[in-house]
C-alpha positions in Angstrom: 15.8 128.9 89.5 12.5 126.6 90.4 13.6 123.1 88.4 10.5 121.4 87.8 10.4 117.9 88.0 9.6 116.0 85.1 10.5 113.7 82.3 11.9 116.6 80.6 14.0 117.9 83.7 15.7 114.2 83.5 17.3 114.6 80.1 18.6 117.5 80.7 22.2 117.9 80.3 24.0 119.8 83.4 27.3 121.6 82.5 29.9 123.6 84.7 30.5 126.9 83.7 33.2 127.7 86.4 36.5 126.0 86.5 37.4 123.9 89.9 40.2 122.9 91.6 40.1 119.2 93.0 41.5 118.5 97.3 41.5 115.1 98.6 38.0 115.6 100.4 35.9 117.2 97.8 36.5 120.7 95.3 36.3 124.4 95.0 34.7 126.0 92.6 36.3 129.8 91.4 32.9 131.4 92.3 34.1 130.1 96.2 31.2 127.1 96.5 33.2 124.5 98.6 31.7 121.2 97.7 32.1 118.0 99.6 33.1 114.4 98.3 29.8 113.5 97.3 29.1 116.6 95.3 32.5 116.6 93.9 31.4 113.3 92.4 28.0 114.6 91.0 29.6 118.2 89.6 32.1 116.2 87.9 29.5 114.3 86.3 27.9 117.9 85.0 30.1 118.0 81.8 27.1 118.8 79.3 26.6 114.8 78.0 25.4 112.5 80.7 21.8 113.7 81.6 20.3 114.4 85.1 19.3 110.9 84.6 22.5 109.3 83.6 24.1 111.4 86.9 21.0 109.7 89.5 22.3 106.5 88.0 26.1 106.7 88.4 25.7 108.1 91.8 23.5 105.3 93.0 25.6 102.8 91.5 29.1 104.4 93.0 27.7 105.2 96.4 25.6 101.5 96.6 22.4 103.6 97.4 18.4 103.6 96.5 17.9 105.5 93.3 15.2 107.2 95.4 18.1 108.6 97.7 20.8 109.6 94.7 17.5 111.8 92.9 17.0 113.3 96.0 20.5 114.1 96.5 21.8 115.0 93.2 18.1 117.5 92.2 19.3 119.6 95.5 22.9 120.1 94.6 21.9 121.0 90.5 19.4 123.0 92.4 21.9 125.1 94.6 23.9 124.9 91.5 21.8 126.4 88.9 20.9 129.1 91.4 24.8 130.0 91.9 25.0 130.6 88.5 28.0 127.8 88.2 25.4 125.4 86.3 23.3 125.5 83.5 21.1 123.1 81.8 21.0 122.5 78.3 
């Protein structure tokens, strides 16, 4: 799935649709996509309120980085996400 990126991409509201299981250095999801710390952090933030927004904002203020950096990072993993099927957007 192509996500576009616009003002309209921004408030939308990720949410899992697979359950997880949480290990000291990241998560599994049941559909077998091993994610790291960082995008433990960012799917946990995918629980169908905070927008794509509110997540660019919680992971730059967590991880101390540019907001420039934390878009970048958090539109790849929804990206991968939404194309695994274990996301969608509402």
């Amino acid at each position: 799935m192509f996500l576009k990126l616009n003002m309209k991409t921004f408030n939308k509201k990720p949410e899992k649709l697979w359950e997880w299981r949480e290990y000291k250095k990241g998560c599994l999801i049941e559909n077998g996509i091993a994610l790291n710390e960082t995008a433990t952090f960012i799917w946990k933030c995918c629980d169908g309120i905070k927008t794509i927004n509110d997540i660019v904002s919680e992971v730059a203020k967590h991880y101390k980085i540019k907001r420039e950096k934390a878009k970048k990072d958090v539109l790849k993993l929804i990206k991968i996400l939404l194309k695994e099927k274990a996301l969608r957007l509402k």
